[in-house]
Z-matrix of the N, CA and C atoms (Angstrom, degrees):
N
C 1 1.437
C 2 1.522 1 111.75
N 3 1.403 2 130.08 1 -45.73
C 4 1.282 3 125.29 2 171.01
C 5 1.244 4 131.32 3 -86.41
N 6 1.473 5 82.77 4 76.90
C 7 2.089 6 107.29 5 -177.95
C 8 1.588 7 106.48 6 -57.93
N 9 1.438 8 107.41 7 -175.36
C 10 1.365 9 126.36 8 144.23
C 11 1.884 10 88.53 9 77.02
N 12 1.464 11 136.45 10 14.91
C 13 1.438 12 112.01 11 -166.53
C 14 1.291 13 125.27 12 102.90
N 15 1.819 14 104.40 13 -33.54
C 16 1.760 15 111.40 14 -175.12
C 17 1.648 16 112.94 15 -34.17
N 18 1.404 17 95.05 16 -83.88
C 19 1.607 18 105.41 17 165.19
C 20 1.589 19 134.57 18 -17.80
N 21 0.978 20 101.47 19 -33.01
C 22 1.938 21 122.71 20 174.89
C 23 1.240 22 88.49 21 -104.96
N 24 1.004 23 163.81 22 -107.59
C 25 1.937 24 146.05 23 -125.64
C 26 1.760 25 97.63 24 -65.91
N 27 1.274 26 125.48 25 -16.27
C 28 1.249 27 123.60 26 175.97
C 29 1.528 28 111.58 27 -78.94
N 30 1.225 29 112.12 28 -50.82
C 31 1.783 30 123.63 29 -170.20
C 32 1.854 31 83.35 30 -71.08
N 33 1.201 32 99.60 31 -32.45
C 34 2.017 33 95.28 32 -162.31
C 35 1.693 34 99.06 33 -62.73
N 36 1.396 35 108.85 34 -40.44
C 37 1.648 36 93.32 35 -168.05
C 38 1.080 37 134.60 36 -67.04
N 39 1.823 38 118.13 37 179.77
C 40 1.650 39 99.59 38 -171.88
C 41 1.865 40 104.88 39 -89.16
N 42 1.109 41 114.18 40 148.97
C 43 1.581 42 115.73 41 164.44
C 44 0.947 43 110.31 42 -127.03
N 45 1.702 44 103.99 43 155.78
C 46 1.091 45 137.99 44 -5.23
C 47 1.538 46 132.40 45 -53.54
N 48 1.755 47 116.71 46 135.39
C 49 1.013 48 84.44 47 -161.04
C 50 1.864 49 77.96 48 -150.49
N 51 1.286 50 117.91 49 167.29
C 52 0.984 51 126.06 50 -140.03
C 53 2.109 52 96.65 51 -114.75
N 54 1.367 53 115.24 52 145.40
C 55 1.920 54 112.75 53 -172.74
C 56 2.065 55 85.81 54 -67.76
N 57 1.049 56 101.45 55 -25.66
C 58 1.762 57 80.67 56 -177.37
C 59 1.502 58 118.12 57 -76.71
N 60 1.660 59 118.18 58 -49.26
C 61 1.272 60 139.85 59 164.19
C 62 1.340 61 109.33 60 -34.98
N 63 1.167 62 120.86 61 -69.41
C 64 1.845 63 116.11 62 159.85
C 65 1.222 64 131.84 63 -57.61
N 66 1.518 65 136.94 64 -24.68
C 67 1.391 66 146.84 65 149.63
C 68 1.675 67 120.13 66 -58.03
N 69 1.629 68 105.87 67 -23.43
C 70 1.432 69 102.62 68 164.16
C 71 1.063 70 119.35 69 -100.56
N 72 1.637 71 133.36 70 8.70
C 73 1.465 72 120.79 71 -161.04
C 74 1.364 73 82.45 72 -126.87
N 75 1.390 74 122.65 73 -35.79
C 76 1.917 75 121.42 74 -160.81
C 77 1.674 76 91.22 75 -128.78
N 78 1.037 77 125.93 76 55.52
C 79 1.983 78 118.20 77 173.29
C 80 1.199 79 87.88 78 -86.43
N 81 1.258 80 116.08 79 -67.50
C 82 1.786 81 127.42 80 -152.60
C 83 1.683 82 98.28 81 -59.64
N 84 0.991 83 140.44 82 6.55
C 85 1.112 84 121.47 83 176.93
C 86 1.753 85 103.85 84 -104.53
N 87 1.848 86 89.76 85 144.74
C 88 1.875 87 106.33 86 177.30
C 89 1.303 88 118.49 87 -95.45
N 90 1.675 89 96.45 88 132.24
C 91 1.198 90 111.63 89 -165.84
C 92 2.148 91 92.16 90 -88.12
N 93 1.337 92 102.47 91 123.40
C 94 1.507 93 82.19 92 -178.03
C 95 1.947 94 109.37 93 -102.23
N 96 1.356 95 87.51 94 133.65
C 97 1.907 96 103.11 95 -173.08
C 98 1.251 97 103.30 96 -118.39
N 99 1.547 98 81.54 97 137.73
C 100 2.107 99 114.07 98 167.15
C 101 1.760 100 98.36 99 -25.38
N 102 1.385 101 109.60 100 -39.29
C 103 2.104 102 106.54 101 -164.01
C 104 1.671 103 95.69 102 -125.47
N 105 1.144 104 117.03 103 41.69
C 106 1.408 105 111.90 104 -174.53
C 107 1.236 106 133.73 105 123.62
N 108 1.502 107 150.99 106 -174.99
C 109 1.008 108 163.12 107 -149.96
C 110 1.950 109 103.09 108 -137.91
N 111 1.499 110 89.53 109 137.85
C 112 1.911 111 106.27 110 -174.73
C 113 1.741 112 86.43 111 -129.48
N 114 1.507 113 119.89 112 154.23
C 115 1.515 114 122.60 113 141.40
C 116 1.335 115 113.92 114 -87.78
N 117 0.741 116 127.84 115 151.82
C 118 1.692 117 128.59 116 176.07
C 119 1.824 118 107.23 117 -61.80
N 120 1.562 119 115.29 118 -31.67
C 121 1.092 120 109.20 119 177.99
C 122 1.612 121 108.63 120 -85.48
N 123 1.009 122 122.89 121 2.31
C 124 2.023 123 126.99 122 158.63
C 125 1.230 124 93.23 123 -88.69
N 126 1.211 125 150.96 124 -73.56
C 127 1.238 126 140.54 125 -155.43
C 128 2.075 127 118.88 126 -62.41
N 129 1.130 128 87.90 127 -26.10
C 130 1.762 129 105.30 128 177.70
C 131 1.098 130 98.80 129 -97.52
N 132 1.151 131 155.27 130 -13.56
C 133 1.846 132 129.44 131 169.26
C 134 1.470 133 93.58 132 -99.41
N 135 1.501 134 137.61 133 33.21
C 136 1.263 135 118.83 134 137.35
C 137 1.299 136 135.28 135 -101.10
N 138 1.550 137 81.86 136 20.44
C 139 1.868 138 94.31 137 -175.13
C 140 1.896 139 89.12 138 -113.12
N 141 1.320 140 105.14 139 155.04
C 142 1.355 141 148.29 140 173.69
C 143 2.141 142 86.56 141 -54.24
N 144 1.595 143 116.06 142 151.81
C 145 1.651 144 103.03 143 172.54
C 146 1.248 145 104.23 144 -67.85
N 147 1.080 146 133.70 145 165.37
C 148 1.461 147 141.96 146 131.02
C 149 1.396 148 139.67 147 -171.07
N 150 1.024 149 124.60 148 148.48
C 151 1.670 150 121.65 149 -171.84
C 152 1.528 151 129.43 150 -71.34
N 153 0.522 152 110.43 151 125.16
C 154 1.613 153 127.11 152 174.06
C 155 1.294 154 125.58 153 -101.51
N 156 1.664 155 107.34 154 113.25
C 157 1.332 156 130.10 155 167.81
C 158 1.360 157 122.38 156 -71.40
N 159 1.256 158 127.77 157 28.82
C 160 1.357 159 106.07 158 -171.58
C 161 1.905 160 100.68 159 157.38
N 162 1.659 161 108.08 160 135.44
C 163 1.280 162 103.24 161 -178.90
C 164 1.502 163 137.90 162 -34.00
N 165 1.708 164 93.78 163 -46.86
C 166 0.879 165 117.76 164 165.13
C 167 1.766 166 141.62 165 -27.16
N 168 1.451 167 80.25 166 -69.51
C 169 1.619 168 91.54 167 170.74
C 170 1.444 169 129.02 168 -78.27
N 171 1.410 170 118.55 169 -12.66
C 172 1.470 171 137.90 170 122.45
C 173 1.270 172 126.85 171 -2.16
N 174 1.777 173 100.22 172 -85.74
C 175 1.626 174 106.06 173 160.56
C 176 1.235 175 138.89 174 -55.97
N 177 1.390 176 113.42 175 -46.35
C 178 1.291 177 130.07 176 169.35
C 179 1.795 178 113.21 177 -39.91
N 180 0.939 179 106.17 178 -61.18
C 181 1.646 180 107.20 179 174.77
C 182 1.801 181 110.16 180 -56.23
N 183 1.347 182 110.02 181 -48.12
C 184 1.391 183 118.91 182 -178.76
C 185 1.566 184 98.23 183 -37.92
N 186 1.461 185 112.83 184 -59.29
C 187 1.444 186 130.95 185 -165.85
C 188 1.438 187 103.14 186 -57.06
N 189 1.686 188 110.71 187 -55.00
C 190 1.823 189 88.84 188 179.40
C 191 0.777 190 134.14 189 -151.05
N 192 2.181 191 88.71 190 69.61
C 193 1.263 192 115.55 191 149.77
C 194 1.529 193 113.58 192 -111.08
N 195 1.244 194 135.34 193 0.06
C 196 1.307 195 146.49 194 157.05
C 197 1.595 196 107.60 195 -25.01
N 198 1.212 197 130.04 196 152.58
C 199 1.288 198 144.56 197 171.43
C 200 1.715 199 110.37 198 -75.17
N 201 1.721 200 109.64 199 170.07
C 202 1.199 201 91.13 200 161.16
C 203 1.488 202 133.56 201 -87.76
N 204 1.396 203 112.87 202 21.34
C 205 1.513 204 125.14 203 153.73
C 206 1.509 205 120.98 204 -52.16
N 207 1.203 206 107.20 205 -5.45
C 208 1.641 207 111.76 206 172.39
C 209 1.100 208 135.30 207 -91.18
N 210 1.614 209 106.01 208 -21.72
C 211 1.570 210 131.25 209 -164.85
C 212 1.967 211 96.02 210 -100.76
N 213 1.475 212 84.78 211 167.34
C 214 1.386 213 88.25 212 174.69
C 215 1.566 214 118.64 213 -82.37
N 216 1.422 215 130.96 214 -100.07
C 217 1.221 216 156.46 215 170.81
C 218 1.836 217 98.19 216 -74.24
N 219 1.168 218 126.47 217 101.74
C 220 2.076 219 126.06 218 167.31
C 221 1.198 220 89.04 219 -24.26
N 222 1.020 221 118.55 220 145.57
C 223 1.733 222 106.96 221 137.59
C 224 1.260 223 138.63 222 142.75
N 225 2.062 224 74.04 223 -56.68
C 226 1.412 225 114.39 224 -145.86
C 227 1.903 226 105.47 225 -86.74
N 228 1.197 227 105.62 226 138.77
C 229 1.454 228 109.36 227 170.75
C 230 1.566 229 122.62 228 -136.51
N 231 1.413 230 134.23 229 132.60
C 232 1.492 231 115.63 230 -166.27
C 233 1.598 232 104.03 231 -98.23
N 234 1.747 233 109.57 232 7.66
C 235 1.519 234 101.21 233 -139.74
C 236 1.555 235 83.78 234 -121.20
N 237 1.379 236 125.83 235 -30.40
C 238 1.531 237 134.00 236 -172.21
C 239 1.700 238 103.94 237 -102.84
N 240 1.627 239 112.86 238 154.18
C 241 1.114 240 107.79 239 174.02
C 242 1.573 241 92.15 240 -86.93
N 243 1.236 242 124.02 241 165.80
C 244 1.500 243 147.26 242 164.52
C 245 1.824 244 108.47 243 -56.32
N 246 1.547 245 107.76 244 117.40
C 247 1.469 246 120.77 245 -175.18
C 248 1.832 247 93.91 246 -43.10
N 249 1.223 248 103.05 247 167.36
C 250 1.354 249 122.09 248 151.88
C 251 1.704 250 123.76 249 -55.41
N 252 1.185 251 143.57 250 108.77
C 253 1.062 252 118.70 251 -172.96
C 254 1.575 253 139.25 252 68.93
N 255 1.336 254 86.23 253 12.62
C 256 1.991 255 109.08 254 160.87
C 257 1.338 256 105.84 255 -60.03
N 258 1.882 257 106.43 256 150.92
C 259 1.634 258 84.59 257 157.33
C 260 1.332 259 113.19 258 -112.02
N 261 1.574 260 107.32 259 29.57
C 262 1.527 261 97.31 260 141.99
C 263 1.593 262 138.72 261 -100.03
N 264 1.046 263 125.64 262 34.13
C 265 1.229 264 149.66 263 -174.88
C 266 1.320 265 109.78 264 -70.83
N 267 1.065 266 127.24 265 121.12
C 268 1.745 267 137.32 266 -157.03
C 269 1.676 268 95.96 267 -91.71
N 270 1.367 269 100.33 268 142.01
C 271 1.800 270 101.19 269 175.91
C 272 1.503 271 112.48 270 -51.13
N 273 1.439 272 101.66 271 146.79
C 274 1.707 273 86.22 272 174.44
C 275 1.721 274 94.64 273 -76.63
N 276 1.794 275 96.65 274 169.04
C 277 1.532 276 115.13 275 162.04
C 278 1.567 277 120.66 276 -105.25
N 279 1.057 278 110.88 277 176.92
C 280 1.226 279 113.88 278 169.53
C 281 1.359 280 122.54 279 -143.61
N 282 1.674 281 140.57 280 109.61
C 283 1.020 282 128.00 281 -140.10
C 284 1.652 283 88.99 282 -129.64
């Protein structure tokens, strides 16, 4: 997901380092998604401030604070049956 370099100017910077400090040095950069395009500075002002020790935890937020422009199908699960009364709940069939 963190095309274009993101991933490298992130691991590259110095830490500790602050959600604003990285939103002003790396905002303008595009995050490129499965359903579209994020800047890193849209995806980071939906997080709360905070500092970061370490590349790591950097990315980690990047990862999930992303929109659902990242995901495939809302919803969708191959591994759970569908809640009761979702409205993603597939028509029944009849075979």
């Amino acid at each position: 997901m963190l095309l274009n370099g993101t991933g490298d100017v992130i691991d590259d910077y110095d830490y500790p380092a602050t959600t604003d400090e990285l939103i002003a040095e790396h905002g303008d950069r595009t995050l490129e998604l499965p359903n579209g395009t994020e800047t890193v500075g849209e995806v980071l002002t939906r997080l709360e401030s905070e500092t970061f020790q370490a590349p790591e935890d950097a990315r980690f937020a990047v990862y999930t604070a992303v929109s659902d422009k990242a995901i495939g199908r809302v919803g969708y699960s191959d591994r759970d049956p569908t809640p009761v009364g979702s409205p993603y709940t597939p028509d029944a069939m009849s075979f």
